[in-house]
C-alpha positions in Angstrom: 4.0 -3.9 -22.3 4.5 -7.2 -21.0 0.8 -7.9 -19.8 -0.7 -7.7 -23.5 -0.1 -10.4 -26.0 -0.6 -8.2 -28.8 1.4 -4.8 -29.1 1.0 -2.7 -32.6 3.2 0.8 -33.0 2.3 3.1 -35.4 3.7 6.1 -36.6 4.1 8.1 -40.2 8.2 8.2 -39.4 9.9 5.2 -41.4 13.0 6.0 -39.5 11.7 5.8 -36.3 11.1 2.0 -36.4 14.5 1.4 -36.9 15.0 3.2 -33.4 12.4 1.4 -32.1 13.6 -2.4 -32.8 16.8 -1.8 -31.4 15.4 -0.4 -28.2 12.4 -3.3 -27.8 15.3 -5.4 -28.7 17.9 -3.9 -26.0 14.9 -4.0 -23.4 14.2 -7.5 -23.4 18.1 -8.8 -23.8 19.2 -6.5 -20.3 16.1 -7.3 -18.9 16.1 -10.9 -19.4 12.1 -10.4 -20.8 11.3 -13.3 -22.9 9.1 -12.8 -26.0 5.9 -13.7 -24.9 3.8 -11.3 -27.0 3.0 -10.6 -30.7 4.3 -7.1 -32.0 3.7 -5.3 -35.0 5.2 -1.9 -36.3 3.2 0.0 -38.8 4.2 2.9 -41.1 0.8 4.7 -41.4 -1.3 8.0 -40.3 -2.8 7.8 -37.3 -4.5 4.1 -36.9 -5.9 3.8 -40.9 -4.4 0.6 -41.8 -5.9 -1.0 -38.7 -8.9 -2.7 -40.0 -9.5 -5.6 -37.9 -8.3 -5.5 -34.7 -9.9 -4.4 -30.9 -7.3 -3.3 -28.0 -8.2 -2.9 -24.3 -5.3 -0.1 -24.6 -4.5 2.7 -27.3 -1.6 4.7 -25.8 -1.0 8.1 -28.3 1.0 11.1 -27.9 0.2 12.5 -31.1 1.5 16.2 -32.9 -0.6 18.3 -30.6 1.1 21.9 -31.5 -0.7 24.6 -33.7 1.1 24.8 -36.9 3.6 27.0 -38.0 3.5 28.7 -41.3 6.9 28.4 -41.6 7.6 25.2 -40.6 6.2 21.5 -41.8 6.9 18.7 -39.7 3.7 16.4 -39.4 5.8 15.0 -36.4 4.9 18.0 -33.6 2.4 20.2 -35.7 -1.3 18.9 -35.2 -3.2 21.3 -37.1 -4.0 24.6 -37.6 -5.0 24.8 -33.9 -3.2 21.8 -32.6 -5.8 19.7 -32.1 -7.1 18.3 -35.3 -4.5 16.0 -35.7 -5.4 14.2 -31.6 -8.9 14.0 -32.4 -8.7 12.7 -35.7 -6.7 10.2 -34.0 -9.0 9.6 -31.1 -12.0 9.3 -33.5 -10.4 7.1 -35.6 -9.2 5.0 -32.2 -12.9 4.6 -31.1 -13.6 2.0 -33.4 -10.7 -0.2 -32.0 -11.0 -0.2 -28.5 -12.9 -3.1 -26.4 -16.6 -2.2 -24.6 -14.4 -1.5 -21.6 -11.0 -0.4 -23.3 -9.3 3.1 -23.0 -7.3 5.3 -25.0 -4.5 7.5 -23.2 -3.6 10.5 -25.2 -1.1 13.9 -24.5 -2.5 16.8 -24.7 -0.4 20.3 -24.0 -1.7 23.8 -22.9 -0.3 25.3 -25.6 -3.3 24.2 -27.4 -6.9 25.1 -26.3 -8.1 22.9 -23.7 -11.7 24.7 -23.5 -12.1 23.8 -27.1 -10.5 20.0 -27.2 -12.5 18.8 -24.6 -15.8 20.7 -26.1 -14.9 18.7 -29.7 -15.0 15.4 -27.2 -18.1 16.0 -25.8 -19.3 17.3 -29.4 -18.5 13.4 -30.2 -20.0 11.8 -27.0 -16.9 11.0 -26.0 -16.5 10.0 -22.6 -13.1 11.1 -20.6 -11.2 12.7 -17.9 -7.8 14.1 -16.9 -5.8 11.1 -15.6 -2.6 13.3 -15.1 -0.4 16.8 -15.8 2.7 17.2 -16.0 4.0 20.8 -15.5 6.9 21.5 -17.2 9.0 25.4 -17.6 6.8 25.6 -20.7 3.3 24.4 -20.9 1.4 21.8 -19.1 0.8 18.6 -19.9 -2.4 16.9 -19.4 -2.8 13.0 -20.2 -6.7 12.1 -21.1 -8.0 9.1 -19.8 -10.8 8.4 -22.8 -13.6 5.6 -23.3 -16.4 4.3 -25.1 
């Protein structure tokens, strides 16, 4: 975080800022990181009340699990398939990155893979599997994506 002068959090969890102050805030004091950089935390869904800004990096690990019909919790469930929720996101995203800019996003295997990455090239959308990360469970895959 320290090489961009502009950081913006998002996320639809009110609470969760709270966490995340204190943490940012614990970072830089037992670090000795001065504030060199504008940050802004917003409460919204996925990047809507960004209007007017372009980022060289979008970082996202959205709710990527399928839902469950007997639990709600916008927080891990994505969708009825588990992936609406990532490529709402990602197309929403598109509009903010820089011509050269990314967007990193998680993706697990309990979610169609075939069918995420044919909704990406649906779009146009150019990408490719940076990383995975195999845990006991599922695998996760971190997309590398661009204009």
């Amino acid at each position: 975080m320290e090489n961009f002068s502009l950081v913006v959090g998002t996320d639809i969890d009110m609470n969760i800022f709270k966490y995340i102050k204190e943490k940012l805030h614990e970072n830089e004091f037992e670090n000795n990181i001065p504030l060199k950089r504008e940050r802004f935390l917003i409460c919204c869904d996925s990047v809507s009340a960004i209007t007017n800004l372009k980022f060289d990096l979008i970082v996202s690990n959205p709710p990527y699990l399928p839902d469950d019909k007997d639990i709600k919790d916008a927080t891990i469930y994505g969708g009825r398939k588990g992936l609406e929720t990532p490529l709402k996101f990602i197309n929403e995203s598109m509009r903010l990155i820089n011509t050269h800019g990314k967007i990193l996003v998680i993706i697990s295997s309990l979610v169609s893979i075939d069918d995420f990455e044919s909704q990406l090239l649906k779009y146009g959308i150019k990408f490719k599997i940076a990383k995975i990360k195999n845990l006991f469970f599922e695998k996760l895959f971190l997309y590398e994506i661009e204009k």
